[in-house]
C-alpha positions in Angstrom: 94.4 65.7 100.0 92.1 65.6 97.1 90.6 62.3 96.5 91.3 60.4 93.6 90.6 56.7 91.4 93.7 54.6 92.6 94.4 57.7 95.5 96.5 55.4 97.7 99.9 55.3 95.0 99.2 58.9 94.1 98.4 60.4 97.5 102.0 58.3 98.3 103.5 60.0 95.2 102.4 63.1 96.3 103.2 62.7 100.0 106.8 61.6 99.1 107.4 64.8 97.3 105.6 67.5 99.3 107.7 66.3 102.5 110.9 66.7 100.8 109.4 70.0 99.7 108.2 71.3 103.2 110.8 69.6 104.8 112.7 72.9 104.6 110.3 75.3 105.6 111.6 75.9 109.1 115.2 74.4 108.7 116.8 76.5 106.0 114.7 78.0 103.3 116.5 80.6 102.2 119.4 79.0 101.1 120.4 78.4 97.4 120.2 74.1 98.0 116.9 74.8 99.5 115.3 76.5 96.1 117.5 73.6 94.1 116.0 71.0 96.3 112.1 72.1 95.6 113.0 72.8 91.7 114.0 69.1 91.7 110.4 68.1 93.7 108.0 70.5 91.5 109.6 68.7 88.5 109.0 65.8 89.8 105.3 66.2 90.6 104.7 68.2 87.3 106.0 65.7 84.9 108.1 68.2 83.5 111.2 70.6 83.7 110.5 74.4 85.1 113.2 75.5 83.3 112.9 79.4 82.7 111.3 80.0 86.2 114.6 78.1 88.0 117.3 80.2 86.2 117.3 83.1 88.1 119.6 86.1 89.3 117.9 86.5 92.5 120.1 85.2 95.5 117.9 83.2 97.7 120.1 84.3 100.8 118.8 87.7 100.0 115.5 86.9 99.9 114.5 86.1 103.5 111.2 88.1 104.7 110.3 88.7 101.4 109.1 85.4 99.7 108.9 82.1 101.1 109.7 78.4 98.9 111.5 80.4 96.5 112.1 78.2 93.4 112.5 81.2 90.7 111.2 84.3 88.7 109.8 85.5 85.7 111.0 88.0 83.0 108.5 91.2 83.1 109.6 93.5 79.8 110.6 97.2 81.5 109.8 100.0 79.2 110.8 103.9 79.7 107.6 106.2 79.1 108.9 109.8 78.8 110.7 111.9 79.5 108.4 114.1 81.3 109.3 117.8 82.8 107.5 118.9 86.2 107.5 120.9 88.9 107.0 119.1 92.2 107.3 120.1 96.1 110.0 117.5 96.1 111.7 116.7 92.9 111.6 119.4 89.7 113.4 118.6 85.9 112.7 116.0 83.3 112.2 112.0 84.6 111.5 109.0 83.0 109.1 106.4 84.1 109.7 102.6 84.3 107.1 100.7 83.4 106.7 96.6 83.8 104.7 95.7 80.8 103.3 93.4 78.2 100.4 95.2 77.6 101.4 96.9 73.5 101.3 100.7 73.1 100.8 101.3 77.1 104.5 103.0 76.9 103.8 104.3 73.7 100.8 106.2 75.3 102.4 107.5 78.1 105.2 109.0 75.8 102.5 110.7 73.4 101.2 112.3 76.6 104.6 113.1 77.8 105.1 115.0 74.3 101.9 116.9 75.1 102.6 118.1 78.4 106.4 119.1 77.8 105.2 121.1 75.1 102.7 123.1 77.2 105.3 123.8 80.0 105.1 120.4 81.4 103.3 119.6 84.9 103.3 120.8 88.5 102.5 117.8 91.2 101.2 119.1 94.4 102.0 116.2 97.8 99.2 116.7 99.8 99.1 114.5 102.8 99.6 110.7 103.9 98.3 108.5 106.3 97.8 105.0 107.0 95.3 103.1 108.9 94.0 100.1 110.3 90.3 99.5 112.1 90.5 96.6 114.7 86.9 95.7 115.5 85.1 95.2 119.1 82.2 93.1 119.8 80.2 93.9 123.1 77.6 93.0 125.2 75.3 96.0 124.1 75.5 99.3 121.8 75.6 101.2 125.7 78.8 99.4 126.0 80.3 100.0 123.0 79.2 103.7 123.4 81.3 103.7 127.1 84.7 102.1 125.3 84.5 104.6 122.5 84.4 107.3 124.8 86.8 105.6 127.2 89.3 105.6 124.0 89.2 109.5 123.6 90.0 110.3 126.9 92.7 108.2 126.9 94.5 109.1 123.9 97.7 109.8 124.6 97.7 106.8 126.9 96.9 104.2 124.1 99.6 106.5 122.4 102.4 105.6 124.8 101.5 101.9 124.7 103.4 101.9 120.9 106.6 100.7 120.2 107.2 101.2 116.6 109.0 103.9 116.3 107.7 105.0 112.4 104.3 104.6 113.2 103.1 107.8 114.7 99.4 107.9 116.0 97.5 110.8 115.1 94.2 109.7 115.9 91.5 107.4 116.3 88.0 107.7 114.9 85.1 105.1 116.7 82.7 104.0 114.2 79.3 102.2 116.6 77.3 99.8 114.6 74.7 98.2 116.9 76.9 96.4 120.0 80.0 96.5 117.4 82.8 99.2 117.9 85.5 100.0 115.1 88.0 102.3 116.0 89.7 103.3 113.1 93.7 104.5 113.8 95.7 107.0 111.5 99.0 106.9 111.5 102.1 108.8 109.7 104.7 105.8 108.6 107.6 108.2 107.5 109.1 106.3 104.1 107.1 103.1 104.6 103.5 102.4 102.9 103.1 100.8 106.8 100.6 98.2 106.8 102.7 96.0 108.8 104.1 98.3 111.5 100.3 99.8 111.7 99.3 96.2 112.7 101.9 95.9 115.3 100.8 99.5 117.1 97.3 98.8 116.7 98.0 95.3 118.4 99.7 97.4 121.0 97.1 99.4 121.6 94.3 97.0 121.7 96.1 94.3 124.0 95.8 97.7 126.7 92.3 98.2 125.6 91.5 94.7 126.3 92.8 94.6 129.8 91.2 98.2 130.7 87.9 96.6 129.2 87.6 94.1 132.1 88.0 96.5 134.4 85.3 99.0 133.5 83.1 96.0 133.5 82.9 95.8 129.7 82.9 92.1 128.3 84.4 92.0 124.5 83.2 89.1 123.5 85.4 89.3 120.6 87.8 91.5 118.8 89.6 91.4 115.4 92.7 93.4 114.7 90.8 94.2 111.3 87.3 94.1 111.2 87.4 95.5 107.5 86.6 99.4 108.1 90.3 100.2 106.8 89.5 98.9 103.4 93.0 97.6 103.0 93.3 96.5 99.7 89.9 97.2 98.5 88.4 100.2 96.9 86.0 102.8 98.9 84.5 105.7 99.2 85.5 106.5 102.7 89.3 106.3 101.4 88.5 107.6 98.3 87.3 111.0 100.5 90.0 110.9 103.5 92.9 108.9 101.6 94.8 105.8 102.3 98.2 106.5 101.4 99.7 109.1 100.1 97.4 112.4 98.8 98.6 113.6 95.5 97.1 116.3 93.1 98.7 117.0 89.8 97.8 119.7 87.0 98.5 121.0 84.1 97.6 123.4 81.2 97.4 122.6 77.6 97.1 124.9 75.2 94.6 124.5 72.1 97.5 125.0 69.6 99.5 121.7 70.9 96.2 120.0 71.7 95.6 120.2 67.7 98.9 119.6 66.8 99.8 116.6 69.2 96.8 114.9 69.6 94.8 115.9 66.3 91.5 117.2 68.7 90.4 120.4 69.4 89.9 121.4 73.2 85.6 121.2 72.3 86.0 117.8 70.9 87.7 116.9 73.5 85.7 118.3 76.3 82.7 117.3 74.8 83.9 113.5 74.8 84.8 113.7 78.4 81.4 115.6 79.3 79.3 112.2 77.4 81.3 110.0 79.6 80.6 111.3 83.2 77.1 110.4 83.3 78.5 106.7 82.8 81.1 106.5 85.9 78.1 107.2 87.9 75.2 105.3 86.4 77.2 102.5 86.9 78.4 103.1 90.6 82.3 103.4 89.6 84.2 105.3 92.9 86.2 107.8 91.3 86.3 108.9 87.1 89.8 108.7 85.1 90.8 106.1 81.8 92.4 103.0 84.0 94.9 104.5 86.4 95.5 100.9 86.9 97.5 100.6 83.9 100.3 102.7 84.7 100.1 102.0 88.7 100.4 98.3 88.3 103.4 98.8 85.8 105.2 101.2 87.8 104.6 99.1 90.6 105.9 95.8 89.7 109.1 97.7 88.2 109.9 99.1 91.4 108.9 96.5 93.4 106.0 97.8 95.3 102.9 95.6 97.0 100.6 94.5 93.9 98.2 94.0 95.8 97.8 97.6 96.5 97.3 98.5 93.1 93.5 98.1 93.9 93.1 101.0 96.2 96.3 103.1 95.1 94.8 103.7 91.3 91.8 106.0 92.6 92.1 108.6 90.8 89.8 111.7 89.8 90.3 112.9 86.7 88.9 116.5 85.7 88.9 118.9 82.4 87.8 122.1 82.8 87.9 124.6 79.5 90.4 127.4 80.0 91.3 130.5 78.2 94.0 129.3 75.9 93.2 125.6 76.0 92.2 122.7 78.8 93.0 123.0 82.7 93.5 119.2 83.5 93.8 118.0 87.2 94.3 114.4 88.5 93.2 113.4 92.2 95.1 110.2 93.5 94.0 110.3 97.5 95.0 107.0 98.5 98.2 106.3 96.6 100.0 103.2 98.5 103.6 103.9 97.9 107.2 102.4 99.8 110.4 103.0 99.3 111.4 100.5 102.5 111.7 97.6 99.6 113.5 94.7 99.5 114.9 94.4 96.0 118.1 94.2 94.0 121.0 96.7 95.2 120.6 98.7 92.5 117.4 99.7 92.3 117.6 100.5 96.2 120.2 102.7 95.7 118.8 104.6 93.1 115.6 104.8 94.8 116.9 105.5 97.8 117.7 108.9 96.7 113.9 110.1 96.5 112.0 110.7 99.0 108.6 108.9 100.0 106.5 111.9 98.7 108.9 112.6 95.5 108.6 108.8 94.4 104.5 109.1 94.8 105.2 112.7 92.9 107.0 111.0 90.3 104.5 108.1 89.4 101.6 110.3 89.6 102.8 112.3 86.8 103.1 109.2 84.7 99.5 108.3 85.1 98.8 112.1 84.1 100.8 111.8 80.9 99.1 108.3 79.9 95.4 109.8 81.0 96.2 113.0 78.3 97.2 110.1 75.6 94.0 108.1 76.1 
């Protein structure tokens, strides 16, 4: 509790509420008297009435592994950049992005680039690969012993392998990373349609409970071990994903021609070049991992329309942007290598239906193409 003048009737005030509150936690949290129940107690200990945030559509019922003291929702303004033709290995014709929004003339930017591209034949998305993984780290008595684990990992593979339960989570491999007496061993898995950091945990845990108990019996002592030690860069930006991806691996490309370039966006193809050719220096003067005009715009609005982890926005908006002059105008290519993408989401029955019919790498082929158009507009 934090302390205050008079504490003993506040802390009481407080104390009266917050039980009421948690009261329901592990009884029944999820139902609708539940969410009514803490509206009534936040009102209480704010002084005033949340009413915007309590009227909601969401069904608490529906809600359960998904949010936790649910009292309400916000309003996010959805706006339709596009429409934008491409060719991808998955989904080809015109689409339309949803983008969650109040940032003015984001949509408005995506659509000028839209314009742009349709007029030049549109764009061709190229899935690459995907992969998730997560790096539990091992302490030991000496960098000799960490040496003996890594190499006790290798040869047992496809033992470690067997050890998983998750069905989705395929292992493909494990990379040991030695660091004085500390071992990461970094696991890749396929997830099929999920971005799969949970069911990565779970196989990973598998896998290391077995480690641990083989440990002892080659006479290595762990003194401790974490089920991330941070080598993943889960949620954080890095070169290491930036290079092997996180995610899902996505190129996309077009060709503009100078004609449209003029007519559209009121530039030659020189100008233009020449603006992008001043700026590279900058990205890596000041250490930036990766060049484009804030990916981040049009991943965290197409994420939060359909639903996705915001937190993953941090890693997913890598992207490497490149111009290159070509004989009838500008070759443009956009790298996203460690796009975080899921269409295993909890969210109304609509949206699941419709994005249901995607696929995992069409969805990733879909938004990538919306952070192409918006990257041609700025």
């Amino acid at each position: 509790m934090i302390p205050f003048k008079n504490s003993k009737e506040i802390q009481a005030a407080i104390q009266r509420d917050w039980e009421v509150f948690h009261a329901l936690k592990n009884k029944d949290n999820w139902s609708e008297e539940a969410r009514q129940t803490r509206v009534e107690s936040v009102n209480r200990f704010l002084g005033f009435e949340l009413q915007e945030i309590a009227k909601t559509l969401l069904q608490s019922e529906k809600l359960r592994g998904n949010i936790e003291n649910f009292i309400g929702s916000v309003e996010i303004p959805i706006g339709l950049a596009g429409p934008l033709y491409f060719t991808g290995d998955f989904v080809q014709g015109s689409v339309v992005a949803p983008l969650a929004t109040s940032e003015g003339a984001l949509v408005a930017s995506a659509c000028r680039g839209a314009k742009l591209l349709n007029a030049c034949g549109g764009v061709k998305t190229t899935y690459l690969s995907s992969q998730m993984t997560r790096a539990p780290s091992f302490t030991c008595r000496s960098t000799q012993e960490a040496v003996r684990l890594a190499a006790w990992v290798s040869e047992n593979f496809e033992l470690l392998k067997s050890r998983i339960t998750e069905i989705h989570a395929k292992l493909l491999r494990i990379e040991p990373i030695i660091h004085g007496r500390s071992l990461s061993l970094e696991f890749f898995y396929t997830t099929s349609d999920a971005a799969g950091q949970n069911m990565t945990t779970i196989a990973t845990w598998e896998c290391c409970q077995w480690l641990v108990e083989n440990a002892r019996n080659m006479d290595i002592h762990l003194l401790r071990y974490s089920i991330e030690g941070g080598y993943s860069g889960d949620k954080k930006m890095s070169l290491t994903n930036f290079s092997q991806g996180r995610g899902t691996r996505v190129v996309a490309e077009a060709w503009i021609s100078e004609q449209h370039l003029q007519e559209i966006m009121r530039v030659s193809s020189r100008d233009f070049l020449q603006a992008y050719l001043c700026d590279l220096p900058n990205f890596f003067l000041n250490g930036t991992v990766a060049c484009n005009a804030n990916t981040a715009n049009i991943v965290a609005a197409m994420f939060t329309a359909t639903g996705q982890d915001i937190a993953c926005v941090h890693e997913s908006s890598l992207g490497q942007i490149a111009y290159e002059p070509d004989e009838h105008g500008i070759y443009v290519s956009l790298l996203m290598p460690s796009y975080r993408t899921s269409l295993n989401l909890s969210m109304t029955d609509k949206w699941r239906s419709k994005l249901g019919q995607l696929s995992f790498s069409s969805l990733s082929n879909l938004r990538h193409n919306a952070v192409l158009q918006c990257h041609v507009a700025f």
